[in-house]
BALOBA-1460 file (C-alpha; in Angstrom, 3 decimals):
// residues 166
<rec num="1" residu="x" x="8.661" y="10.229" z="-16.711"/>
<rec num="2" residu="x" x="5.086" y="11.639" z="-16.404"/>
<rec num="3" residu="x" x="2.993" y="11.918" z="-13.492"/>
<rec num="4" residu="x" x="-0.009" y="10.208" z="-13.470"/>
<rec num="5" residu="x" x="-2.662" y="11.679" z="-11.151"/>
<rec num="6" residu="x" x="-6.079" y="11.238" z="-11.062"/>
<rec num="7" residu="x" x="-7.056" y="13.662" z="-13.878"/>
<rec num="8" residu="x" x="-5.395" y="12.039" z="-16.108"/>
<rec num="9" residu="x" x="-6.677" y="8.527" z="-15.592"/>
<rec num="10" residu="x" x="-9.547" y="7.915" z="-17.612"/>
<rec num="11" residu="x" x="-12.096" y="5.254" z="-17.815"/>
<rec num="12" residu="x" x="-10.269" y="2.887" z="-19.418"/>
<rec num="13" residu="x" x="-7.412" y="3.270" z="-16.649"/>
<rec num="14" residu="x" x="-9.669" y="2.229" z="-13.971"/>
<rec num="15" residu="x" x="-11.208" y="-0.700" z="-15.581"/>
<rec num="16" residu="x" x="-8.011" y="-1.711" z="-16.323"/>
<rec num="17" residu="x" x="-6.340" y="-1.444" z="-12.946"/>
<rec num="18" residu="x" x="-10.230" y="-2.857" z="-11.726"/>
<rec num="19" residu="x" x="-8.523" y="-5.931" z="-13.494"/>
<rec num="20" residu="x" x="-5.451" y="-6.137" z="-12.272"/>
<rec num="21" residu="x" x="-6.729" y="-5.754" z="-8.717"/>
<rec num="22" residu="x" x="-8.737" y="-8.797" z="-9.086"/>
<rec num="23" residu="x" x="-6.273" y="-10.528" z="-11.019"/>
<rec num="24" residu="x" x="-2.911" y="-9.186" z="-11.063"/>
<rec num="25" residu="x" x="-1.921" y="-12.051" z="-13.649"/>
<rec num="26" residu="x" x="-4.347" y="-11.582" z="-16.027"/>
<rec num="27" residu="x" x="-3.285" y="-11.791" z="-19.263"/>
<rec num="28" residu="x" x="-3.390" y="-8.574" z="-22.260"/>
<rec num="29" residu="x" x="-5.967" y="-11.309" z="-23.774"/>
<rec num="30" residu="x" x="-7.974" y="-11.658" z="-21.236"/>
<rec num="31" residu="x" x="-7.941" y="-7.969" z="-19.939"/>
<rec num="32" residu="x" x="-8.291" y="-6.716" z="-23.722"/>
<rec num="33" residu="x" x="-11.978" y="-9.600" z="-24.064"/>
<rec num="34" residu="x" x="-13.039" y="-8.431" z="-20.629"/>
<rec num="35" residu="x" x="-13.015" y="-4.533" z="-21.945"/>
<rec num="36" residu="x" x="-13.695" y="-5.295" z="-25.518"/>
<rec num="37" residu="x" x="-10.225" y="-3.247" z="-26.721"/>
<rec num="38" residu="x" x="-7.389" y="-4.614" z="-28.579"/>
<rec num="39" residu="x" x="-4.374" y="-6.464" z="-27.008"/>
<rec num="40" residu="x" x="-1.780" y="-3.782" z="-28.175"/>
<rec num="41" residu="x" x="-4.356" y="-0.982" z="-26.459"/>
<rec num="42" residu="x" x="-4.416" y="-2.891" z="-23.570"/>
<rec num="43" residu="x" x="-0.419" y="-3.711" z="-23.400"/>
<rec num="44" residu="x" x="0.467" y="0.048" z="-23.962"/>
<rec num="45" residu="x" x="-1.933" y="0.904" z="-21.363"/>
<rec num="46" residu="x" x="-0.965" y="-1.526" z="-18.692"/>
<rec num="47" residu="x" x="2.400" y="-0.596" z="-19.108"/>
<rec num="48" residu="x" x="1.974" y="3.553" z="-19.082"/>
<rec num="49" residu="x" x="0.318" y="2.463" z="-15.689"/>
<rec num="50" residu="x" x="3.291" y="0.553" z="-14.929"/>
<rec num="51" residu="x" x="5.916" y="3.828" z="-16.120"/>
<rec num="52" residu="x" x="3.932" y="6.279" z="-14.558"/>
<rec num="53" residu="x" x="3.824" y="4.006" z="-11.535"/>
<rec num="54" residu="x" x="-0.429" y="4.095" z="-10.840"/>
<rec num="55" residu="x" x="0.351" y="0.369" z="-10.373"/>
<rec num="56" residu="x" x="2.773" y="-1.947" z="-8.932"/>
<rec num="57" residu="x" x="2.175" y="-5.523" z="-9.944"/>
<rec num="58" residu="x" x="3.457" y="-7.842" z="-6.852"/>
<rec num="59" residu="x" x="2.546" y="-11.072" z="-5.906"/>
<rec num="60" residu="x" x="0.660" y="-10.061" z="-2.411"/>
<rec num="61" residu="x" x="1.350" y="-13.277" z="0.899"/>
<rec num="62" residu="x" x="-1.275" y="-13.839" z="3.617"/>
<rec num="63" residu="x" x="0.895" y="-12.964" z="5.945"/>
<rec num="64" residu="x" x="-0.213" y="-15.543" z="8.717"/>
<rec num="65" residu="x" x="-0.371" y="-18.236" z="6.212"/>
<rec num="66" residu="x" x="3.563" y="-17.982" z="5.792"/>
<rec num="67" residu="x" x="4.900" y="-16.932" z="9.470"/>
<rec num="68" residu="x" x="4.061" y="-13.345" z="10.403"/>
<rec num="69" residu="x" x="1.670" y="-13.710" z="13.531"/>
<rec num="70" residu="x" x="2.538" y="-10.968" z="15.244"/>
<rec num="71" residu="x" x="0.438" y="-7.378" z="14.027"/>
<rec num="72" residu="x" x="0.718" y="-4.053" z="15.627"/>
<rec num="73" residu="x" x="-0.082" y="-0.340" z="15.053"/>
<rec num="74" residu="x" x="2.499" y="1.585" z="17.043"/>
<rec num="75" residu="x" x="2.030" y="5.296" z="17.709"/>
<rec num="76" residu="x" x="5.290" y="7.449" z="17.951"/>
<rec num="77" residu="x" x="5.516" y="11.015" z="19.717"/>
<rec num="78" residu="x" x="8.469" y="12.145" z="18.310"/>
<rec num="79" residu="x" x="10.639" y="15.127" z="19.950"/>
<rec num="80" residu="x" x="11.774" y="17.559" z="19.099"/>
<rec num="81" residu="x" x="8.930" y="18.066" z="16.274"/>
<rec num="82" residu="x" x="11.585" y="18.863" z="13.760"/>
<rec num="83" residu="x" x="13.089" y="15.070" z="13.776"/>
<rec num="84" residu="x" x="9.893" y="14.041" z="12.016"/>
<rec num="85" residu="x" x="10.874" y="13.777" z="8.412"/>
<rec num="86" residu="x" x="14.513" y="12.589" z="9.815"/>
<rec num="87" residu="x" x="12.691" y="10.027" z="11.453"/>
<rec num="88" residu="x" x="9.971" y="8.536" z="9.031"/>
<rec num="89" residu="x" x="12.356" y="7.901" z="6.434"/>
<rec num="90" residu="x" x="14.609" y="5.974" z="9.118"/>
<rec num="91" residu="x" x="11.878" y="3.872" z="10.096"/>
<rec num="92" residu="x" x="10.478" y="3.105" z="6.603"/>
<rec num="93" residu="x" x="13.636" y="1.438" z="5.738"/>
<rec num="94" residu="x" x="12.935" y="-1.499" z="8.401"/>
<rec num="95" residu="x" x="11.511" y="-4.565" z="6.812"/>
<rec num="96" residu="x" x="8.947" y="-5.504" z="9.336"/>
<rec num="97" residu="x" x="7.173" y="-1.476" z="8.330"/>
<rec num="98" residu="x" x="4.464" y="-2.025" z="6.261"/>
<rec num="99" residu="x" x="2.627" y="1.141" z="6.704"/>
<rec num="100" residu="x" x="3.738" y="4.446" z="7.820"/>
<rec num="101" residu="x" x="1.964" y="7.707" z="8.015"/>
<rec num="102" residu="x" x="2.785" y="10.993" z="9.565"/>
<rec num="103" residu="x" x="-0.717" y="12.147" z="11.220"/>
<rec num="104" residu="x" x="-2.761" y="15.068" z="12.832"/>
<rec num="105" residu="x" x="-3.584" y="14.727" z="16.786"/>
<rec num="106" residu="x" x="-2.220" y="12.904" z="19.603"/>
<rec num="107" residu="x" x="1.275" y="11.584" z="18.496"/>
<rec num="108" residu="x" x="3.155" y="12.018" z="15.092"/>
<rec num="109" residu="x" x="3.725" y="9.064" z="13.174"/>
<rec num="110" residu="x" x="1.697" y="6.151" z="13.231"/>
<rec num="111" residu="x" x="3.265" y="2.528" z="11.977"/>
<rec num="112" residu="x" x="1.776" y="-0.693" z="10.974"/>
<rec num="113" residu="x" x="4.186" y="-3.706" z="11.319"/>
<rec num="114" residu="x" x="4.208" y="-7.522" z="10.614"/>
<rec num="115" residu="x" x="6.791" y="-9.557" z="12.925"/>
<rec num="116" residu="x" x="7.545" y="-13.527" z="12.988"/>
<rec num="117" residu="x" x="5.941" y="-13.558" z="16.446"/>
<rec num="118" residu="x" x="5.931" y="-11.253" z="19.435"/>
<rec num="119" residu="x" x="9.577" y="-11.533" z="20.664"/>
<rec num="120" residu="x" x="10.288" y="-10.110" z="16.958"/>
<rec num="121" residu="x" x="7.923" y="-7.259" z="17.466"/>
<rec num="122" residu="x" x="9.809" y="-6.294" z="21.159"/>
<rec num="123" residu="x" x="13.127" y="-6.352" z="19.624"/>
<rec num="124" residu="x" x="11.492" y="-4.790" z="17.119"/>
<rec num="125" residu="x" x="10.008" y="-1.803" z="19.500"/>
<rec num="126" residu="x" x="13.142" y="-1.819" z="21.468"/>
<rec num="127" residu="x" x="14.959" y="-0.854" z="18.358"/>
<rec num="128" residu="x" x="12.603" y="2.273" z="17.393"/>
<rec num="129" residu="x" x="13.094" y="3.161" z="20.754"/>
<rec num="130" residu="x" x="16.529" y="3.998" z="20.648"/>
<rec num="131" residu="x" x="16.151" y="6.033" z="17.574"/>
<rec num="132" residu="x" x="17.270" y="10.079" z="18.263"/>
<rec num="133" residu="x" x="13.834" y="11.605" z="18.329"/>
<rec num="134" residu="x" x="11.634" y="9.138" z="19.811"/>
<rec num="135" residu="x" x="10.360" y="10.030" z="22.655"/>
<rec num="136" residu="x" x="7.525" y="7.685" z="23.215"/>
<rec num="137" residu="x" x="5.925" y="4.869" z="21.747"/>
<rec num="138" residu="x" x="1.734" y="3.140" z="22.485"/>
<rec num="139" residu="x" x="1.821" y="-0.432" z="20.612"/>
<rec num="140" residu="x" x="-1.517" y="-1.787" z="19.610"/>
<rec num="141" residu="x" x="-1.712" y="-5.312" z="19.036"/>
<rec num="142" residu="x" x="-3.508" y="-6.556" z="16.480"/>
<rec num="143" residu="x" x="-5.267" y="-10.545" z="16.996"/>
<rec num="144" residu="x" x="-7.335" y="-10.890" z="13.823"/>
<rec num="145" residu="x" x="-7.257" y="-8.755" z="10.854"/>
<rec num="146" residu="x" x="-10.516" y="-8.926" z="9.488"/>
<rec num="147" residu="x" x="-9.768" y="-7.309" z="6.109"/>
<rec num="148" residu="x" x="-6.686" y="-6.405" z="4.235"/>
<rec num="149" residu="x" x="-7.364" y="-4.578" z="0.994"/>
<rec num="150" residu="x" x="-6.231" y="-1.996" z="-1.674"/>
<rec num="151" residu="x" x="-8.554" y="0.593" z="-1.899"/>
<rec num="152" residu="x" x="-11.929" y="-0.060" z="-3.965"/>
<rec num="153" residu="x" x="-11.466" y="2.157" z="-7.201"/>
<rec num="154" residu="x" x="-15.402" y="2.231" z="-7.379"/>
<rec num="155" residu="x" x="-14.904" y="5.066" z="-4.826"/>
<rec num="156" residu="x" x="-13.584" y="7.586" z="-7.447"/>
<rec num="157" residu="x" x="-15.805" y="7.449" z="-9.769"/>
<rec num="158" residu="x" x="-19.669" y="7.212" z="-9.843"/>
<rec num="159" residu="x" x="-20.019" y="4.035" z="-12.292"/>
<rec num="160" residu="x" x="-17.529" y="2.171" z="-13.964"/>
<rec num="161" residu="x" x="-18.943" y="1.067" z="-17.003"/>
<rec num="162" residu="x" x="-19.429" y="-2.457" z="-18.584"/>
<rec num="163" residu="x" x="-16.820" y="-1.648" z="-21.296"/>
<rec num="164" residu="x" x="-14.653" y="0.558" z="-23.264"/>
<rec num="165" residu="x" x="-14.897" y="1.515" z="-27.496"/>
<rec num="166" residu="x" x="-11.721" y="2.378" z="-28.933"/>
């Protein structure tokens, strides 16, 4: 399997995931009209995306439309400094984890979580807690998310054009 990175994405690419990140049913028809390309170019590119794993296609909940109402960011000092790797992958594996990061300043990993409701998200702190290496944890609720997005693929490139020629 290759691995796709950002110089070897080409225009196409991004229009293409552009779609799919509107639209992550749209069609090989419909994605092949919108970029004036045939279906068969735009099948073996979707699914080179797909293998070399630029793109995930999932069907993405409102989270507080179906029962999480409980958000945090929790910050985790972790100690001794070597139990950090140890430690991330433990806590990715939880369900409620929906972002995890190991970062730069103040404390050393930083999570995002979605729980059912607060009691969830204690039991859910209480259980990170008594993890070997944890040595402190600052939770952050969260009341209103105002924005929930993938990333805006305009940002990589200075104009996406209107089209594509084979």
């Amino acid at each position: 399997m290759s691995k796709t990175s950002r110089h070897h994405l080409d225009d196409l690419d991004f229009l293409i995931l552009s779609c799919l990140q509107k639209d992550g049913r749209m069609s090989f028809t419909e994605i092949a009209e919108k970029l004036n390309v045939s279906i068969g170019t735009a099948r073996a590119r979707v699914n080179k995306l797909i293998d070399d794993k630029a793109i995930n296609i999932v069907g993405r909940v409102e989270p507080d439309l179906i029962g999480f109402h409980s958000y945090a960011h929790i910050a985790i000092y972790v100690r001794p400094a070597t139990l950090k790797e140890k430690l991330a992958k433990q806590i990715s594996k939880k369900p409620e984890v929906s972002f995890l990061a190991m970062t730069s300043g103040e404390y050393d990993l930083e999570v995002n979580v979605m729980c059912r409701d607060h009691g969830h998200l204690v039991q859910f702190i209480d259980e990170i807690s008594k993890i070997k290496g944890v040595h402190q944890t600052k939770t952050t609720l969260y009341f209103k998310v105002y924005k929930y997005a993938q990333p805006d693929l305009n940002l990589l490139k200075q104009k996406v054009g209107e089209g594509y020629k084979e």
